[in-house]
C-alpha positions as CSV (number, residue, x, y, z in Angstrom):
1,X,-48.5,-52.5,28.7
2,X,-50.1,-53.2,25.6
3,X,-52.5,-56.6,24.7
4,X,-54.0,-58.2,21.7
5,X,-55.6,-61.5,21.6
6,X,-58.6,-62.8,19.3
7,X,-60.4,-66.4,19.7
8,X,-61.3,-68.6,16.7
9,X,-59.2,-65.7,14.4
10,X,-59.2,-67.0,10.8
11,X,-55.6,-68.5,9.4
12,X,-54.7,-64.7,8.0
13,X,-55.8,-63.0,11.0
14,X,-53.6,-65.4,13.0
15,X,-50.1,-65.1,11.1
16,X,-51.0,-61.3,11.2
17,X,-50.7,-61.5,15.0
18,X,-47.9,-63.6,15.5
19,X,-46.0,-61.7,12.9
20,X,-46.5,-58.5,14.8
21,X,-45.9,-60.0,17.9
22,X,-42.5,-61.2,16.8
23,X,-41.4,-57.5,15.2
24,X,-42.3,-55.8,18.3
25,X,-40.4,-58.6,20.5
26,X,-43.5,-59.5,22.6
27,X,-44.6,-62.2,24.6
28,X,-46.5,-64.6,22.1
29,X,-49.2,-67.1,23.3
30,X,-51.1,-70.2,21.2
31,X,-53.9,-72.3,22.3
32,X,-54.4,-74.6,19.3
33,X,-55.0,-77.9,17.7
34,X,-51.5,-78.4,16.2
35,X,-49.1,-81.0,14.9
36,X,-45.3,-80.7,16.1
37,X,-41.9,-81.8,14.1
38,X,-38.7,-82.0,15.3
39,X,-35.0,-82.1,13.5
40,X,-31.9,-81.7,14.8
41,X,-29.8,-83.9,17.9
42,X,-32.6,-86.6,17.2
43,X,-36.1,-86.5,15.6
44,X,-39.7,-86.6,16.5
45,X,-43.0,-86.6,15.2
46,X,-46.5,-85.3,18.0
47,X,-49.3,-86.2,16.2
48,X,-52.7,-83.8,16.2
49,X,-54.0,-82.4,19.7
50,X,-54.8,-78.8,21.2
51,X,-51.5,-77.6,22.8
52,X,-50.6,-73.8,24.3
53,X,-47.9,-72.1,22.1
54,X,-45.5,-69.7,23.5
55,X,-42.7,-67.8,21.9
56,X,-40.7,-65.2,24.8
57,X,-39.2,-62.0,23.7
58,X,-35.6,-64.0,24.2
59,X,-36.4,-66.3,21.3
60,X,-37.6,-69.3,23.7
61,X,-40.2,-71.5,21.7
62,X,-42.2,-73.6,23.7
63,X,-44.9,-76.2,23.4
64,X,-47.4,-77.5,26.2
65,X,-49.5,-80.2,26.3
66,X,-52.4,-80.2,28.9
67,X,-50.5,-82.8,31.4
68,X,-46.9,-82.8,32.7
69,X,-44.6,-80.1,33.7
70,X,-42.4,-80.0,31.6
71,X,-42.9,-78.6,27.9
72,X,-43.3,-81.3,25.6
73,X,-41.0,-79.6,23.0
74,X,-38.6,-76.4,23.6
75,X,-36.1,-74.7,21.7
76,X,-33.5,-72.1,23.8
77,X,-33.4,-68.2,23.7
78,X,-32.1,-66.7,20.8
79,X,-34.3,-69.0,18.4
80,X,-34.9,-67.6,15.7
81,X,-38.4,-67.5,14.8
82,X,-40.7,-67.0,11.8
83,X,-44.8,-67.5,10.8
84,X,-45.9,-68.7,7.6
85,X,-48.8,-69.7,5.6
86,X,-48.4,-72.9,3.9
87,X,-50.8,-75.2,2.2
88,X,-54.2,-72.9,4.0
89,X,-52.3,-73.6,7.6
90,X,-49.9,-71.2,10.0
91,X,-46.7,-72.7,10.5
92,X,-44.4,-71.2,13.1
93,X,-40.8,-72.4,13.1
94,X,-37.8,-72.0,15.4
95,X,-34.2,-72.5,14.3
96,X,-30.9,-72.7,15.8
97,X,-27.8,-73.2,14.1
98,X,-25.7,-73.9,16.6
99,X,-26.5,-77.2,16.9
100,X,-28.0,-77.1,14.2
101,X,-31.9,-78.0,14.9
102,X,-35.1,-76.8,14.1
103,X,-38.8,-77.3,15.5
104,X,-42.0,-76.8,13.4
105,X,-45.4,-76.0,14.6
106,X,-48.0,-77.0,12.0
107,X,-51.7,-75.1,13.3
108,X,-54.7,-76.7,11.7
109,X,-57.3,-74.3,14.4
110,X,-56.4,-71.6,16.3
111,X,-58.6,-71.4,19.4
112,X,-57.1,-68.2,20.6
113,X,-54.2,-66.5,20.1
114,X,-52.4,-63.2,21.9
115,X,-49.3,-60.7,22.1
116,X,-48.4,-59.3,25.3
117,X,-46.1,-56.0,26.2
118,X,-45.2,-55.7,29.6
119,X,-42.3,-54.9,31.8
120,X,-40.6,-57.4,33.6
121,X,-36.9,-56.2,34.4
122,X,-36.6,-58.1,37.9
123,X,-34.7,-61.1,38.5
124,X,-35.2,-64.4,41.3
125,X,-34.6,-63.8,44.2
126,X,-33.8,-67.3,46.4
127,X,-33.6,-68.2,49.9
128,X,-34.0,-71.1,52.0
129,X,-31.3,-73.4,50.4
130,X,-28.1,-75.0,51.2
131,X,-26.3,-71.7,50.3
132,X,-28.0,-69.9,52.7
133,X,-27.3,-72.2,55.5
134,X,-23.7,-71.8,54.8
135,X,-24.0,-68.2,54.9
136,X,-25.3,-68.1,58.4
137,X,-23.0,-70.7,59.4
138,X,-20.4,-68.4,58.3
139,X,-21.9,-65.6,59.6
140,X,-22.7,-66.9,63.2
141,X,-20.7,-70.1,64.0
142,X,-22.2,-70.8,67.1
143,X,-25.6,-71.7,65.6
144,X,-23.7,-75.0,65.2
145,X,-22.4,-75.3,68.8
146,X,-20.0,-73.1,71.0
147,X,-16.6,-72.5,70.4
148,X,-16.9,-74.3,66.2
149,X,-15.0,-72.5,63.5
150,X,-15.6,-72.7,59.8
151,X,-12.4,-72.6,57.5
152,X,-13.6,-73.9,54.4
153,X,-16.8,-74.1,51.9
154,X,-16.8,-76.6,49.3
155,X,-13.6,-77.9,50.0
156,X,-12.7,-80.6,47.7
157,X,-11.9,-84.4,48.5
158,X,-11.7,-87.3,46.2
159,X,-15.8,-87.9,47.2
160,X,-17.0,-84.9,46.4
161,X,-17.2,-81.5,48.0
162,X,-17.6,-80.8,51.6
163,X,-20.2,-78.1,52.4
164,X,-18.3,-76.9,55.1
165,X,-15.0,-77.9,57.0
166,X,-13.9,-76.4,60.4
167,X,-12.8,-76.9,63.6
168,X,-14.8,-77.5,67.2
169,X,-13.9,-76.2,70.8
170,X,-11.1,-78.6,71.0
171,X,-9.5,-78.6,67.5
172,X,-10.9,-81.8,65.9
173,X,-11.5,-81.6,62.7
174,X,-15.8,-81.3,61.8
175,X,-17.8,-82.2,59.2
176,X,-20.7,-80.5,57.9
177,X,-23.2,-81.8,55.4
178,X,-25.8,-79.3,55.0
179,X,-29.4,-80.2,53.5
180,X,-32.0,-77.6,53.4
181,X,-34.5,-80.4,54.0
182,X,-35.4,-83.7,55.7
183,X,-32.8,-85.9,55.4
184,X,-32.3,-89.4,54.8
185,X,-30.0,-92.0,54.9
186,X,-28.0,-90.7,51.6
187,X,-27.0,-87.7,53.0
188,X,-25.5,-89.8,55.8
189,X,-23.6,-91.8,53.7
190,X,-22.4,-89.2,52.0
191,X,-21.2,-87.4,55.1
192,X,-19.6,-91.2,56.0
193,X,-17.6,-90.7,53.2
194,X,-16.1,-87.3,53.6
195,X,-15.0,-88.2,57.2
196,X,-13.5,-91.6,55.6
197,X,-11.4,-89.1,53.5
198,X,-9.6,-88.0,56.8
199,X,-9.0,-91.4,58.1
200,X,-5.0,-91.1,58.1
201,X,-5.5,-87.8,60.2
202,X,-4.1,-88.4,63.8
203,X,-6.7,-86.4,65.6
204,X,-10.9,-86.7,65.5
205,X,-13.1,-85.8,62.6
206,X,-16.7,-85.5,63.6
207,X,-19.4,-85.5,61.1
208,X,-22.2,-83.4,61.6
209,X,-25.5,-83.6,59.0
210,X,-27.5,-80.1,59.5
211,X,-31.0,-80.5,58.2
212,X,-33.8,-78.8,59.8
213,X,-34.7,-82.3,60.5
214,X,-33.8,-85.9,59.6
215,X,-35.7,-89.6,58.9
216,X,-35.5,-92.2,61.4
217,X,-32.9,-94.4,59.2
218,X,-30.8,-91.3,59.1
219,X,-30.6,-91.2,62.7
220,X,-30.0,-94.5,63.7
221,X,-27.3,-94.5,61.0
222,X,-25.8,-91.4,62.4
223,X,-25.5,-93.0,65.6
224,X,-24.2,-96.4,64.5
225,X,-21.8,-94.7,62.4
226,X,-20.3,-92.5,65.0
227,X,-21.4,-89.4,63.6
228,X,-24.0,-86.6,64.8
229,X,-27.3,-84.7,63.8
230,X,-27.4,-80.7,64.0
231,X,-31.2,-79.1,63.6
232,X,-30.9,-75.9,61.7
233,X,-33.3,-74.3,59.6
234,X,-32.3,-72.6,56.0
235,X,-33.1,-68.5,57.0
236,X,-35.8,-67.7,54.8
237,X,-35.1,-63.5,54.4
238,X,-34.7,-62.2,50.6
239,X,-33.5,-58.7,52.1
240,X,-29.7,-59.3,51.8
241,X,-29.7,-62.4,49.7
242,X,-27.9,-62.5,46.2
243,X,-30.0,-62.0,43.6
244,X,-29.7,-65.4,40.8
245,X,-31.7,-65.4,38.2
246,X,-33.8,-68.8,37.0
247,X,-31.5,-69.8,34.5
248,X,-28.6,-70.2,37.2
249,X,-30.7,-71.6,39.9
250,X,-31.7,-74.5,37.1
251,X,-27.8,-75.3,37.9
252,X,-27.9,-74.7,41.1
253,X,-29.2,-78.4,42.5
254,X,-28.9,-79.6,46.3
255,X,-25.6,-81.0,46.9
């Protein structure tokens, strides 16, 4: 592990640091009264405020403001990134060519600024969603009721994808939408219309939301549509759960 950082560094002292921080492929951090330009898909403009700077060992340039989530400007891994000294100020600038786009940092003070080496070779491990509830569906069918057989994940209809066809005790066709939390009255319309999807099928279809609980609406819904409620919480374990990292969980959004 190896960490440099200086506060209120002069404008030399500062490209010296991000320069060395990008030929040793560290992890770069900012905190400084900047302005922030944007070219490429669109165009935009952030006027002067303090902001945290980071540039990732991947390439990933990213720019915080003090408020929201979400960074106010970002460019992707493999960026390709470079420091200057233009006009007495740093300017750091990422470009992509592919689209072609470029964002530019423009520091007027540098409160404090750092390189960090470390070792980080682990990836996400995730439990407790949708996924998981299929799993142990799969894995135990009974956790649903006695005698119910799963034949299909995802299986595709015209509405979408059905988290989990099968069969119950007496060979009717069941429906499960799975929700790793509280649901609500979308997820029983949802279900409504996978079940709809088997309306020229001679024998029953069931629906069946599992939630580890459900809304009010989403009961009486349930009953006024003919349809039934399943509590079952997601398992929680990370022992035997697939490792994803956070770039495929971003994709990976509750169906």
């Amino acid at each position: 592990m190896k960490l440099v950082e200086e506060k209120n560094p002069d404008t030399e002292r500062v490209l010296e640091i991000i320069i060395e921080g990008l030929s040793k492929r560290a992890f770069i951090t900012i905190m400084a009264s900047c302005r922030v330009y944007y070219d490429g898909r669109a165009t935009s403009r952030l006027g002067l405020g303090d902001r945290v700077i980071i540039i990732k060992s991947d390439g990933s340039f990213i720019i915080h403001q003090d408020r929201n989530l979400e960074p106010v400007n970002w460019q992707p891994p493999k960026t390709k990134v470079t420091a200057y000294i233009h006009q007495g100020m740093v300017k750091v600038k990422g470009v992509r060519r592919t689209p072609s786009e470029s964002l530019e940092v423009e520091i007027l003070q540098t409160h404090m600024v750092s390189y960090f080496i470390g070792e980080d070779s682990e990836s996400l491990q995730l439990a407790g969603y949708e996924a998981d509830m299929g799993d142990l569906i799969f894995k135990d069918p009974e956790v649903i009721e006695k005698g119910f057989r799963p034949t299909s994940r995802e299986y595709h209809t015209p509405q979408g994808f059905i988290d989990i066809l099968g069969k119950d005790s007496d060979g009717n066709i069941t429906i499960l939408e799975l929700k790793s939390r509280k649901a609500g009255t979308n997820a029983v319309k949802q279900l409504r219309r996978y079940v709809d999807c088997f309306c020229d099928h001679k024998e029953k279809v069931r629906g069946l939301l599992v939630a580890p609980s459900a809304t009010d609406d989403a009961i009486q819904l349930l009953e006024e549509q003919g349809m039934e409620f399943k509590a079952l919480e997601p398992p929680r374990e990370l022992g035997n759960q697939k490792v994803v990292t956070l770039e495929n969980f971003r994709g990976h959004s509750s169906s």
